[in-house]
N, C-alpha and C positions, 0 to 999 in steps of 0.2 A: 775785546773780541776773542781773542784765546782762549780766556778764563770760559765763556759762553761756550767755544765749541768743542771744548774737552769735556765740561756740564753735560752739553747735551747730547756728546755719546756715550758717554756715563749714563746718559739715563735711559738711554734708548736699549744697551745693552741690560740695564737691569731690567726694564721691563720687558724685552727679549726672553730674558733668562727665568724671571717669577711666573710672567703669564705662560711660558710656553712648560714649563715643567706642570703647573697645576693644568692643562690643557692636555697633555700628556696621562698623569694618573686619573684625572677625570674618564678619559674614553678608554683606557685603559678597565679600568675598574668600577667606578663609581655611576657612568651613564646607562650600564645594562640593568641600574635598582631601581633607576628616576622616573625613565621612558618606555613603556612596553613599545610603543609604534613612534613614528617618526624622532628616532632618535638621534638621528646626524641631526637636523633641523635643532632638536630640543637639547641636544650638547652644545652645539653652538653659540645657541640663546646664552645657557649657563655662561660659557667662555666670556661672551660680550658681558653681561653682569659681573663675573670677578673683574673684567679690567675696568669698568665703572667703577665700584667698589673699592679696590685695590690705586687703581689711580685717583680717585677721591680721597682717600684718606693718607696716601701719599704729598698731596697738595696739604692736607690738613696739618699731619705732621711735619710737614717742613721735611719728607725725606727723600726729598731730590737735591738739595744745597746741601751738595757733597764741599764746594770749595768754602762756604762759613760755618761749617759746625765739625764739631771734632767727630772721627771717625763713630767711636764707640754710638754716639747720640744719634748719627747717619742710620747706623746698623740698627740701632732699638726701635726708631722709626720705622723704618723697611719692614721690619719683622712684624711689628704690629700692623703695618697696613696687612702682607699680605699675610700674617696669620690672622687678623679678623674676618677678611674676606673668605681665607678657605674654613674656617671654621662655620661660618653664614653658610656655606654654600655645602657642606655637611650637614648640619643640621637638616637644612629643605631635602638632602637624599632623604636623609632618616625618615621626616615625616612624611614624606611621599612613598617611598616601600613601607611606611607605619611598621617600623621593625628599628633595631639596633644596625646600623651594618660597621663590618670590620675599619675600625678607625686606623690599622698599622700602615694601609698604603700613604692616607693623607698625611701621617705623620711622618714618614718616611722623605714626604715630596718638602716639607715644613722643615726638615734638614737639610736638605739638598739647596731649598731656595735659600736656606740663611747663609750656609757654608760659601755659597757662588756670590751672595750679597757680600758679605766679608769681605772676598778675596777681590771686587771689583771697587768695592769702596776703597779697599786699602791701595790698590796701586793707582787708583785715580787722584785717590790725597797723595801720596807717594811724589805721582807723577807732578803734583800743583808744587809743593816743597820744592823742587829741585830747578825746574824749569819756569815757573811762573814768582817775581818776583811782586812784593806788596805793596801798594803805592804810597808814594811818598805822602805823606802828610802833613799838614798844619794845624794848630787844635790853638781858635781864637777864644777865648775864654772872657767872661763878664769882670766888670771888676770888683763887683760887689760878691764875689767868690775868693774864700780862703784858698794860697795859692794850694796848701795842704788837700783840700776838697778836687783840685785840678789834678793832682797828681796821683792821688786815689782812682779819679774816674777813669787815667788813662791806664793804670798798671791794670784794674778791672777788664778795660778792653783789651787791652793787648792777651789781657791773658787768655782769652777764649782767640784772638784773631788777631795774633801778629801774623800770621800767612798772608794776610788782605791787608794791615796799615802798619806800615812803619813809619811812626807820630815823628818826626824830628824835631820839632819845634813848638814851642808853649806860647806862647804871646797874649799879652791883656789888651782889651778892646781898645785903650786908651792909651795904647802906643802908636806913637806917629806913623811910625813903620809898617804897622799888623795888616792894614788895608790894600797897600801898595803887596804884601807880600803872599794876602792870600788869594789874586790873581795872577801872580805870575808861571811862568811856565814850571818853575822848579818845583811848585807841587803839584800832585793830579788830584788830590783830593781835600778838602778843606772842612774840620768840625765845629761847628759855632754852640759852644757850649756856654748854656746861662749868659748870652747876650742882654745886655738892657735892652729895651723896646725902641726907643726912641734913636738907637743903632743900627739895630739888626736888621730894619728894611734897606739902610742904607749898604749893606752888605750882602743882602741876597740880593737887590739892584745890580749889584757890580757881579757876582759871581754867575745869578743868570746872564746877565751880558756875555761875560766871557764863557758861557757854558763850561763851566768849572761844576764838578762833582761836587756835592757838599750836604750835610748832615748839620740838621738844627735840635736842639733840646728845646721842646714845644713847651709855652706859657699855659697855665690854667682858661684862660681867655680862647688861646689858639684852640684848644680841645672842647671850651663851649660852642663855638665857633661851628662846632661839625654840627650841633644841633638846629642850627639853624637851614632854611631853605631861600629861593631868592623868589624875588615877589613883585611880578613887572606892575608897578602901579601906576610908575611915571618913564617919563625916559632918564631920572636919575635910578641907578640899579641899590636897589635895597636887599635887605633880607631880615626873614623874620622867623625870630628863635621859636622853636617850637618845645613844650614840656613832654617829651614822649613817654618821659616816665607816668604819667599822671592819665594813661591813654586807658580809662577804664576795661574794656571790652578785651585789650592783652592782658590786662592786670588780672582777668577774671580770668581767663582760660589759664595763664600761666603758675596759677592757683589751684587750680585743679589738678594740672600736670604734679606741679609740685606734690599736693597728697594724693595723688594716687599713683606717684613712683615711690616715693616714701613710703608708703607702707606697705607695698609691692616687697621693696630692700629690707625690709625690718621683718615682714613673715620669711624669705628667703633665708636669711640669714641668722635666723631666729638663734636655732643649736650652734652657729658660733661666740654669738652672742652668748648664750649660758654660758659656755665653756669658759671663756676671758673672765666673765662675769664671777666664775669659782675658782679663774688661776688668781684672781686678784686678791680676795676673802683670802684666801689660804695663803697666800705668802706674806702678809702683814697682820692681817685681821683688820684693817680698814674698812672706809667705805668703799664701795666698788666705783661710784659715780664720782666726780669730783664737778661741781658748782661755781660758776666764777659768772658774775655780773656785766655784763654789754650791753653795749649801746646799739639799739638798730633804726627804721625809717623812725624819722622827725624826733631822735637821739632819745626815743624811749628805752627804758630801764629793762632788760630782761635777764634770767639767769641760764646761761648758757650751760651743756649739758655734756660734760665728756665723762671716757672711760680713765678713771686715777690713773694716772704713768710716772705719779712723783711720791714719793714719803708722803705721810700724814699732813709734820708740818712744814711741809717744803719752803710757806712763806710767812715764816716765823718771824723772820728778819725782813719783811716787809715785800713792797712788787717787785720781783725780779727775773727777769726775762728767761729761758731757757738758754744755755750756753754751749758751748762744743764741750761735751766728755764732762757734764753736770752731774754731778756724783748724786743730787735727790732724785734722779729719776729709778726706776727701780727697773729689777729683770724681768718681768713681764708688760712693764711699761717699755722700755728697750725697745724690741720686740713689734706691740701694735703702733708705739712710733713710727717705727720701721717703713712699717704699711700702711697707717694710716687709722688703723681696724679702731684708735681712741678717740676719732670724729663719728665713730657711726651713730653714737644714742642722740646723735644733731639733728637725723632725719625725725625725733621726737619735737625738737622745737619747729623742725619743719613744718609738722602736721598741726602745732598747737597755734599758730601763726604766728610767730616771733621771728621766722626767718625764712629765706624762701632757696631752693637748691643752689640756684648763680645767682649772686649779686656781691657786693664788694663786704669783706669780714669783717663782721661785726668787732668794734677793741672794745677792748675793759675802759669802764669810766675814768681810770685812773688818767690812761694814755691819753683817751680822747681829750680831759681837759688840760692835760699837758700840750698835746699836739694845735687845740685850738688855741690857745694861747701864742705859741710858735707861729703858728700858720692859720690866719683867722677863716682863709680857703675850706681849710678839712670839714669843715661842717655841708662842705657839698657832698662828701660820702654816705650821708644817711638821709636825703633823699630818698633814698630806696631800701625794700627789705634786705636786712644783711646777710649774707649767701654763706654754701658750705664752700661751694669754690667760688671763682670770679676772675677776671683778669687781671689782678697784683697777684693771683694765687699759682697764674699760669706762667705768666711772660716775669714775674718776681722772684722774690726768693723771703724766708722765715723774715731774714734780718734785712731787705730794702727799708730805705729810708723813708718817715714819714711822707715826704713831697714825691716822693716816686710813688707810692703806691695812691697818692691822692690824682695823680697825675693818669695812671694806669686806671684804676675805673673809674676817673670819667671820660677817658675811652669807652669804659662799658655804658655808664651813663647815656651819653649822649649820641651811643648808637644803637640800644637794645634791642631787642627783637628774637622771637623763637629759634627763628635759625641759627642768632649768634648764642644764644644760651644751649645749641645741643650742640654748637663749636667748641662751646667752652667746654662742656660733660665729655664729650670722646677727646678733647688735649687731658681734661682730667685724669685718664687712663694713663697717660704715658706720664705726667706728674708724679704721680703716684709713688711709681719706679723710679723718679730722680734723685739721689741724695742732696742733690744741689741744694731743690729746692724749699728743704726742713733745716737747713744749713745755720746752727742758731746762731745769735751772737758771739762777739770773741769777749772775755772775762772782763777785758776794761769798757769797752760800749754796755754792757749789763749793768755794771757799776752804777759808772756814769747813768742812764736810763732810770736804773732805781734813784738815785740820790735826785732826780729832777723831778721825777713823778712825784716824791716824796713833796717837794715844794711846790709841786701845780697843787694838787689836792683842793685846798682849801679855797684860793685864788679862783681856778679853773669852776668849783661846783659854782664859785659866785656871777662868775660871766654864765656859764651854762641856764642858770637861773634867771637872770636878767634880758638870756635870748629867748622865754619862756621853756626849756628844756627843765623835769626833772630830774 
């Protein structure tokens, strides 16, 4: 209850503070270019739209959960919601006086609100650290989990959010104990990670009981599970899976969309393009494109299309993954790494239909038959066309594990739809800007990863073939 109402005057203060500063330079400056007549009335309007806007994309970025995300991530949220908002709502002056007008006041107010976002985030987190303490925890774990795999996931968490859980205790499902203890009073919160099935009801039984807090690592099953709808046929309660992906009439529209914002980005963008295009030629004598073969819907064969960011022969010594501080990558590779800028010649497979803007990333054949081997599941990812971004692109990172990101989109799978695909496109934006999330492999998971692929190869094209895949 604490944690809530220190939240939510944190947040009431921030949007105090953004809407009322752009509400301010608006009538100040900007509503005498918009409105010849009724201008209180048509300032207003504006006002109501930025905080639409503004608290829309605040919801989207997650940039009110001030007490779960580390401050800087709070603040880059904040800033994007409302610099995209006051930039929308510059633009509309512009075109409405159909003239330039003076950009220095908005940008003036675009300081003001980041500088007051700062100093509120910071002593709200401040404030959570010292007086709000993290509740205690239990982390029940499967047994068919390496205890090594258990200990990884909690140093993972913790490291974003020991403020919220302090884990005390490990426990495996098939301790006599685990059950009795992840009800009792001494925790307030309990994680049920990688539970066998044939357990785990037996233990959300007892914890809804006791209205105990608790956090479960969802099955493949649980996430097809959302596709389905329930279906009174009888007075026994049914439900029936639905293929939404296969829903012709979004497939068509979201088709369209796809090439005709892709080539929207590719004319736009055209003379950045050149320009990479001749940093790249000149600082090796290379090709400028680099080629690499993926898998996308129904694990057809395509060649996927980036700008080169590595040496000539970068995979001389066969597949291997990007690393942290990978000495093949080069200085102008560096760079649109950085930013992204060496996915853009993607929006070309976009238009030639081989991939579609969101949907789950297409891997290299190599992985795929490696990973299906591992995990005879992963073959539920190519279902659908394979995307520039997706939801293991967003809520993941470079180096999440095969079962995580098979897990992550078919969340997108199984709940697709336009709205969630222009959800995914503006998280896109703040991705972009994340280092986390290019975050590549550490040098022994690289290894390791090549020397397996190396022995899927062969194996893997023979099951791929026998599931009619070429």
């Amino acid at each position: 209850m604490e944690n809530k109402r220190v939240t939510n005057t944190a947040k009431c203060i921030l949007n105090l503070w953004n809407i009322g500063l752009f509400a301010v330079v608006w009538f100040a400056f900007y509503n005498s270019y918009t409105f010849d007549t009724f201008r209180l009335k048509g300032g207003l309007i504006t006002v109501v739209i930025f905080i639409f806007i503004y608290t829309s994309l605040c919801r989207l970025y997650r940039a009110y959960r001030i007490a779960s995300s580390e401050i800087g991530e709070t603040v880059f949220s904040q800033i994007l919601s409302f610099g995209i908002a006051d930039l929308i709502l510059y633009a509309e002056c512009c075109l409405v006086y159909n003239c330039y007008v003076n950009i220095v006041p908005g940008f003036l107010a675009v300081l003001l609100q980041g500088f007051g976002t700062a100093l509120i985030v910071t002593l709200t987190k401040q404030y959570f650290i010292r007086h709000i303490s993290p509740k205690r925890t239990i982390l029940v774990y499967g047994q068919r989990v390496e205890p090594q795999e258990v200990i990884q996931f909690k140093e993972r968490l913790l490291s974003k959010y020991s403020h919220l859980f302090s884990i005390e205790e490990l426990v495996c499902e098939m301790d006599e104990s685990s059950e009795f203890k992840a009800i009792s009073y001494e925790y307030e919160a309990v994680i049920l990670y990688e539970l066998s099935s044939h357990i785990r009801g037996k233990y959300i039984a007892r914890l809804v009981g006791a209205r105990k807090s608790f956090y479960i690592s969802p099955t493949v099953e649980d996430i097809m599970l959302q596709g389905c709808e329930p279906k009174h046929l009888l007075d026994t309660p049914l439900v029936k899976y639905n293929y939404r992906y296969n829903n012709r009439r979004n497939y068509l529209l979201k088709r369209i969309l796809d090439v005709l914002l892709s080539v929207f980005i590719l004319v736009i963008l055209s003379p950045i393009l050149l320009l990479i295009a001749l940093l790249i030629k000149l600082e090796d004598g290379g090709p400028v494109f680099f080629k690499q073969k993926r898998c996308t819907k129904d694990a057809r064969v395509f060649e996927i299309l980036k700008f080169r960011s590595m040496v000539v022969d970068a995979e001389k010594d066969g597949v291997t993954p990007c690393r942290n501080g990978d000495s093949r990558i080069t200085r102008v590779g560096a760079f649109i790494r950085r930013i992204r800028l060496d996915e853009v010649p993607q929006f070309i497979n976009v238009v030639k239909g081989d991939m579609s803007i969101v949907g789950p990333r297409p891997e290299r054949v190599e992985h795929v038959s490696q990973y299906i081997q591992e995990i005879p599941d992963f073959a539920y990812r190519m279902r659908v066309l394979g995307g520039l971004t997706g939801y293991a692109q967003i809520y993941g990172k470079y180096n999440t594990s095969a079962y995580d990101k098979l897990r992550l989109d078919l969340l997108y799978i199984e709940n697709q739809s336009l709205v969630l695909d222009l959800k995914l496109v503006l998280l896109t934006i703040k991705t972009i800007f994340t280092p986390e999330s290019t975050e590549g492999f550490e040098k022994e998971k690289s290894e390791r990863i090549n020397l397996r692929a190396k022995d899927s190869i062969s194996s893997g094209k023979k099951r791929l073939k026998s599931e009619g895949i070429q």
